[in-house]
C-alpha positions in Angstrom: 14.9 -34.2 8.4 12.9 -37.2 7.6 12.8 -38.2 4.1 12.2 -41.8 2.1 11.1 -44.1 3.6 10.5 -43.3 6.8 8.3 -40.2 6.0 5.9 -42.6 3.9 5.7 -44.7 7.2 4.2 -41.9 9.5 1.9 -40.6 6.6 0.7 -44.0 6.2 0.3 -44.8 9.9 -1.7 -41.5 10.4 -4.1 -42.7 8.6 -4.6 -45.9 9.6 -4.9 -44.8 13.2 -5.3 -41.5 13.1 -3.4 -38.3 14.9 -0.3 -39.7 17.6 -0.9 -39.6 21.1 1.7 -38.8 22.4 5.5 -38.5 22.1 5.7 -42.5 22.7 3.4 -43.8 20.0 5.5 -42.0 17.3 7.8 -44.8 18.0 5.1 -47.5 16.6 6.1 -46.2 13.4 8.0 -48.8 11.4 11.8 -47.2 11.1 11.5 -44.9 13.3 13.5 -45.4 16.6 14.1 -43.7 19.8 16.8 -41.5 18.6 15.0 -40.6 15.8 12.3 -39.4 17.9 14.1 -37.8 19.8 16.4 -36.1 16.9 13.6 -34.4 15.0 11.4 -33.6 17.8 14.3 -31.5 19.5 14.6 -30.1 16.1 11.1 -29.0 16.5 11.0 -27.7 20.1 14.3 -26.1 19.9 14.9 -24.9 16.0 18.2 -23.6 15.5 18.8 -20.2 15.1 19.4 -19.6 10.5 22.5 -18.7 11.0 23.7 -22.3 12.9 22.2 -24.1 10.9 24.3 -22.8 7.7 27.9 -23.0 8.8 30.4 -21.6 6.5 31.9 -24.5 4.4 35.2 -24.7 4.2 36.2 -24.0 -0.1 38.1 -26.9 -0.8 40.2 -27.9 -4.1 39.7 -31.2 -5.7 42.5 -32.0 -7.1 44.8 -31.8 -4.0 44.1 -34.1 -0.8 43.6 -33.8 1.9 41.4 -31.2 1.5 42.7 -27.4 2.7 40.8 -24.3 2.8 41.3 -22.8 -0.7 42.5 -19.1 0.6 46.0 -20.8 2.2 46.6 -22.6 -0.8 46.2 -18.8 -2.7 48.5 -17.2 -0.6 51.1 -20.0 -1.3 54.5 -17.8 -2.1 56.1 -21.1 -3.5 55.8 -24.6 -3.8 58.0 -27.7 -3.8 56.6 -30.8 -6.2 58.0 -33.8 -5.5 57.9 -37.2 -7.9 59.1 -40.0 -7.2 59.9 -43.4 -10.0 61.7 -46.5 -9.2 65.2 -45.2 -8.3 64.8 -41.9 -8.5 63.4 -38.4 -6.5 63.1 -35.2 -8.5 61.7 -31.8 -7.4 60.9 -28.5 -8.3 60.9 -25.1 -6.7 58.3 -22.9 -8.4 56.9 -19.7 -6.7 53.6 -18.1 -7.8 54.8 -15.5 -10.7 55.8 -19.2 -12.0 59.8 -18.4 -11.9 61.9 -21.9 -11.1 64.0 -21.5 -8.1 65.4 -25.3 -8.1 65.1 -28.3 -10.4 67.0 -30.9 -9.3 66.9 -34.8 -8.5 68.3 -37.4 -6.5 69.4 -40.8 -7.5 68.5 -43.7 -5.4 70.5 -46.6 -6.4 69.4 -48.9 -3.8 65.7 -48.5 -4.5 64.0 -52.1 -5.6 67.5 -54.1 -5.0 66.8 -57.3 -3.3 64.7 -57.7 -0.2 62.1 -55.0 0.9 64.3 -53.0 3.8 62.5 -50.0 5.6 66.1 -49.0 7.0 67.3 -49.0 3.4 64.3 -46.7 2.2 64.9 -44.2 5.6 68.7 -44.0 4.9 68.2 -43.0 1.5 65.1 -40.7 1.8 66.5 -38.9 4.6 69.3 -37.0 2.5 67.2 -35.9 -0.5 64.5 -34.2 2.3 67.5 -32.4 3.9 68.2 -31.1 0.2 64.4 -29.9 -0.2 64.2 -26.0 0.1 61.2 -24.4 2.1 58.3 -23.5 0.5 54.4 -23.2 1.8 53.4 -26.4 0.3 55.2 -29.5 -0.6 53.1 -31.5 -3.3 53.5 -35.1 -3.9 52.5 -37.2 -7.1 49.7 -39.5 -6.7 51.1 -42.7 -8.2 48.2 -43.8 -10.9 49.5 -47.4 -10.9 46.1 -49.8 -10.9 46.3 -52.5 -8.5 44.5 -54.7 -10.8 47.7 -55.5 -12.4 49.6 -58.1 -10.3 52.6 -58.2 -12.0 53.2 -53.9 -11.0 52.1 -54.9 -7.3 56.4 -54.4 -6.4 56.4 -51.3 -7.6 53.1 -50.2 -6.1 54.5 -51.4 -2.9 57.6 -49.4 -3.7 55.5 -45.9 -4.5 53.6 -46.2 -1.6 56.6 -46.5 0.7 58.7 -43.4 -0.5 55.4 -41.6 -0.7 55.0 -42.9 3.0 58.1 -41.9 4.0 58.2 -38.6 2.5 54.8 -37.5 4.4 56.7 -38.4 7.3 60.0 -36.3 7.0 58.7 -33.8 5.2 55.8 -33.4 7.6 58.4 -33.3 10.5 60.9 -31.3 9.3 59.0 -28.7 8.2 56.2 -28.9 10.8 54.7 -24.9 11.3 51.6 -24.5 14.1 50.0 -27.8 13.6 49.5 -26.9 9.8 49.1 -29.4 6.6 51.7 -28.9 4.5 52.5 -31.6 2.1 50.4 -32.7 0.0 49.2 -34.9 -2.6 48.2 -34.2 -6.1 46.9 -37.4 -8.7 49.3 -38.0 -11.7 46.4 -38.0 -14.0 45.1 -34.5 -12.8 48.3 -32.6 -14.4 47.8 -35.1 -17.1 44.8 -34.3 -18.3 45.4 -30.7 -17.6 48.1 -30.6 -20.1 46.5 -32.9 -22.4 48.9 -36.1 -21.9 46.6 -38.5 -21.7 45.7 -41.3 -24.1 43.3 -43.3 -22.7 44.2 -44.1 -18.7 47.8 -43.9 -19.5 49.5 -41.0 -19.5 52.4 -40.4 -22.0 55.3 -38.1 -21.6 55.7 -34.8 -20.9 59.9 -34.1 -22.0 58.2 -32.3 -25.0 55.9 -29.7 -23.5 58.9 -29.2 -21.1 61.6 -28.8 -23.9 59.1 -26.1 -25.3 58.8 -24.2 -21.9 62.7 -23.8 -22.0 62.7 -22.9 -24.8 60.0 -20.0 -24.4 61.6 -18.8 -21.6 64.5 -17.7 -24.2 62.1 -16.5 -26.8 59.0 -15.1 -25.3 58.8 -11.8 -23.4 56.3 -13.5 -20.9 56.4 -17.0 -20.7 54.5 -19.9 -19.1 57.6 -20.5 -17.1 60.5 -18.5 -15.9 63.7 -20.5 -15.7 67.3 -19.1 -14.6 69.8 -18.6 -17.9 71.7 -20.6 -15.7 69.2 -23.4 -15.7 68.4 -23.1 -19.0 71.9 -23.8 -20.7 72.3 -26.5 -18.2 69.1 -28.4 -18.5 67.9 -27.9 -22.4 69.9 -30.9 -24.2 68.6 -33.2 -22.0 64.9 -33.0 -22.9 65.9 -32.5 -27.0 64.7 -34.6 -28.8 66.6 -38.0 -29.5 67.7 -38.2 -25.9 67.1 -41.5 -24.8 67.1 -40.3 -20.9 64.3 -38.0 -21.0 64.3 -37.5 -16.5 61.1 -38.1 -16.6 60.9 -37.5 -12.9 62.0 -34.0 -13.3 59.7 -33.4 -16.3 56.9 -34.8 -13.7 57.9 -32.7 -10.6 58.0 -29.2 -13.1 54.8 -29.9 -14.8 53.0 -30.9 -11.4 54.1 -27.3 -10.1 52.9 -25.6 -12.7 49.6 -27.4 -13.1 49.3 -26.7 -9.2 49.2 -22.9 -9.8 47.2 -23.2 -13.1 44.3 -25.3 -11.6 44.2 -23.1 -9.0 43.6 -20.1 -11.2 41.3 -22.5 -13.4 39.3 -24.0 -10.9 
């Protein structure tokens, strides 16, 4: 229990004055104070039975905070992954055999117009979370915005406050026994786990999700299962050309599927 310095101390006192005493004269010790003393030598005079001392520890996963015991997040049926930009909130339904249920988003045209309003953000947050379908977890991006950058402070600010406010309603609405259920995951997680990163920046991922539509036509088992339905709906806007790309949805899709795949990986 007693390690550094501290142990040096009472070697080195021992032999300068030889065996302690008593209880008390430990406590001439440089470093070593009453609770200290009273700490270790409980330790001694009461030991702990083996299998106290080595409580289970709780298997966590890195890459999602807060931490939750690994086994619920395996039994997750479904999850809904939600990203967030400046006036915009995407999500996607995905359950654990990786078919889509529901890709969607919401625009939020009053987002970053004029002066900071928390009743503006509410009354505009409110409807998309009555929109979100139930699921085990809800997953939130991690903005990866540094605050070193002034100039990106606003939207920083902005992030923060829908992610905020999403913990909130989310965490309300669907409240179950007192249990976590959203959660966040960090942008540059999924980034690196599909290899969009250059650098600290993470670059698009319309391409990689073009290509999962796509295999979901072509391929007899593919990464991702989407609805025909979602498929003829959804695959000209991520061709290439396209100059809106809904990056948020790309985000949201990617993020559930990286969820699942980490978890397998990990």
């Amino acid at each position: 229990m007693l390690r550094g310095r501290k142990s040096s101390n009472i070697i080195e006192y021992r032999t300068r004055n030889g065996p302690f005493k008593d209880l008390h004269s430990v406590m001439n010790v440089p470093l070593i104070k009453h609770k200290t003393t009273a700490v270790v030598f409980n330790s001694i005079l009461n030991p702990a039975d083996r299998s106290e001392r080595r409580k289970p520890k709780v298997q966590a996963v890195k890459f999602i905070k807060p931490q939750i015991e690994r086994k619920r997040l395996e039994e997750a049926s479904s999850v809904v992954s939600l990203v967030f930009g400046t006036n915009k909130i995407a999500w996607a339904h995905l359950e654990r055999g990786r078919s889509v249920l529901e890709w969607q988003q919401e625009e939020c045209d009053r987002f970053l117009r004029g002066a900071y309003q928390a009743s503006v953000y509410l009354e505009d947050i409110s409807p998309v979370v009555a929109k979100i379908p139930e699921a085990d977890f809800f997953i939130l991006e991690k903005p990866g915005i540094s605050l070193q950058n002034t100039n990106l402070f606003p939207i920083m600010l902005h992030l923060r406050t829908v992610e905020a406010m999403l913990y909130s309603l989310l965490g309300a609405r669907f409240q179950q026994d007192g249990q976590q259920r959203v959660l966040s995951m960090a942008r540059t997680a999924v980034g690196k786990h599909f290899e969009l990163m250059v650098g600290e920046c993470r670059t698009s991922g319309a391409e990689l999700v073009r290509q999962l539509l796509a295999d979901s036509v072509t391929q007899k088992h593919p990464r991702v299962a989407f609805p025909h339905s979602m498929v003829v709906r959804y695959r000209n806007m991520f061709r290439l050309g396209v100059r809106n790309h809904r990056e948020e949805m790309c985000d949201a899709l990617l993020q559930a599927l990286a969820f699942y795949e980490l978890l397998e990986g990990d």
